[in-house]
C-alpha positions, 0 to 999 in steps of 0.5 A: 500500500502507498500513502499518498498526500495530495495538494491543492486538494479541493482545487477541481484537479485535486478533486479529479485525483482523490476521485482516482485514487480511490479506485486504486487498490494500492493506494490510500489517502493519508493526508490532504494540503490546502491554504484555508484550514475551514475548507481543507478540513471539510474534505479530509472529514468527508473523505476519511482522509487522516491529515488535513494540512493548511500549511505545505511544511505540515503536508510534508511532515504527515505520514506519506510515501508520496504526493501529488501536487496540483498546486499553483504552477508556480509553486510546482518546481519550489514544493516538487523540489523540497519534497523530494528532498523530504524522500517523497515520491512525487507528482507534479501537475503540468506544466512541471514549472512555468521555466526551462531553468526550474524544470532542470532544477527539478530534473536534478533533484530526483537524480540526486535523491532517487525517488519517482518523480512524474509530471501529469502529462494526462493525454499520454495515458488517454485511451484515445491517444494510447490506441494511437501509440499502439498503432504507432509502435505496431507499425501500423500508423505514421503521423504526417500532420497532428491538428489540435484545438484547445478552445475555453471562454476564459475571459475572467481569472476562474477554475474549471469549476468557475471558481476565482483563482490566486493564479493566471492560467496560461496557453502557452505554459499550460494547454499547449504544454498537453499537445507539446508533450502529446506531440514528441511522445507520438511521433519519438521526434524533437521539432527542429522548427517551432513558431509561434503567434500570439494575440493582444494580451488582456487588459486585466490578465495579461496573458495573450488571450489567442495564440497558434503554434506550429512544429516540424520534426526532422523526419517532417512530421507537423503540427498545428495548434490553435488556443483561445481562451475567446472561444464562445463555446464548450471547453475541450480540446480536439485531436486530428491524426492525419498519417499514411494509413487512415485519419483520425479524431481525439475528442477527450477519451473518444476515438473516431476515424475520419469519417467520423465512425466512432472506434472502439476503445474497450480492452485499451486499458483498465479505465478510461479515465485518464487522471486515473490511469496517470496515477495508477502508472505512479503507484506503479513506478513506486512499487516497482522501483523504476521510471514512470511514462512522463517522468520528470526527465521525460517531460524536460522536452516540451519545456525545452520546446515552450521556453523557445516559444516564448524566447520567440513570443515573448510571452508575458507571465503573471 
């Protein structure tokens, strides 16, 4: 049995991984992190959760083997860092950081102390994208373009349950960051062309509200991407493999041909959640003792990739 703590509990991603982590066999909640003491309380009584912790440092003094931090990202590098310094097994949701330098930081102190660390790179473990990669590791299937859309009506400061957030999210240093990584995972390529565009920042947020990003890997491989948080419409993210065998569409943990033929996805893994199967991958690892798929030195690629973006872009990061 692992004991997991998880941070930024009752945030909507906090929620989404003590959802999972109850249907996992192998691993118990034992102490839960958030900053209001009323609120964290709350969830660890209606969970059964042991530890309820209002301060990082308390977190990381409960009885845990490993954490699961779906925290601020600007926080993800400091508190990644300093628990595993601590011993603790650690997940970080994406991005790992919101910088290059940080991430290698990160990168540094898993080596140095030899537990697991992983970040949350979802779409690897998505049914829908993993009956890709079987495909494509089977030789059945070669990408020659990916097209991928991440569209929300975000034009206030608010969670994806429409709650006021203490932190701005970003398109570049969080959505693109999914189809980035999804992109070199796919394809076992790293782009030697990226471009990238955005719009007119927000007056009040101050982040580029419009954006497209364009990848070509040495072999020729393409992708393009396009995010806007001015989407009037529902939130979602939609992936189009067109390859030398057959096209097809990813919307969320559904698969379709290019006909729009839904493609059955039974038998792909045990769940068809994929916060669930990221988190069964790290109870895994630990258990196992080996490197978990999205790895902390895994993920080092597409924040090599986003900080050329924004060296290009000059992005602006609250």
């Amino acid at each position: 049995m692992v004991k997991v703590g998880v941070a930024g509990a009752y945030g909507a991603f906090g929620i989404k991984h003590l959802d999972a982590l109850a249907n996992i066999p192998d691993a118990e909640v034992t102490a839960v992190f958030g900053p209001s003491k009323d609120k964290i309380e709350a969830l660890a009584a209606e969970r059964g959760v042991p530890a309820a912790c209002n301060t990082f440092e308390a977190f990381l003094d409960a009885d845990v083997d490993a954490v699961i931090l779906s925290t601020p990202t600007q926080l993800h590098a400091e508190q990644s860092i300093a628990a595993m310094k601590a011993g603790q097994h650690t997940f970080a949701e994406i991005p790992m950081s919101d910088s290059l330098e940080s991430a290698e930081a990160m990168v540094a102190a898993q080596k140095e102390t030899g537990v697991i660390g992983m970040v949350g790179h979802v779409r690897r473990f998505n049914p829908s994208h993993q009956w890709i990669k079987n495909k494509i590791d089977a030789g059945e299937f070669n990408i020659q373009q990916m097209d991928a859309q991440t569209y929300f009506f975000r034009r206030t400061n608010t969670n994806a349950k429409g709650e006021a957030r203490s932190w701005t999210d970003h398109l570049l240093w969080h959505h693109a960051c999914h189809t980035i990584d999804l992109f070199l995972y796919q394809t076992g390529e790293i782009p030697s062309e990226v471009l990238g565009l955005q719009g007119p920042a927000h007056p009040e947020l101050g982040i580029a509200m419009d954006m497209t990003i364009g990848m070509k890997t040495p072999s020729g491989k393409l992708c393009t991407l396009s995010l806007s948080f001015n989407n009037d419409g529902p939130f979602g993210s939609f992936f189009r493999y067109i390859g030398d065998t057959g096209t097809y569409v990813a919307r969320y943990d559904d698969l379709y041909d290019g006909y729009d033929k839904p493609i059955d996805l039974s038998g792909v893994a045990v769940s068809n959640n994929g916060i669930e199967l990221i988190d069964r991958e790290f109870i895994a690892a630990i258990q196992e003792g080996r490197e978990p798929n999205s790895s902390f030195q895994q993920g080092l690629a597409a924040m090599q990739v986003m900080q050329l973006l924004e060296d290009q872009m000059g992005v602006l990061k609250v």
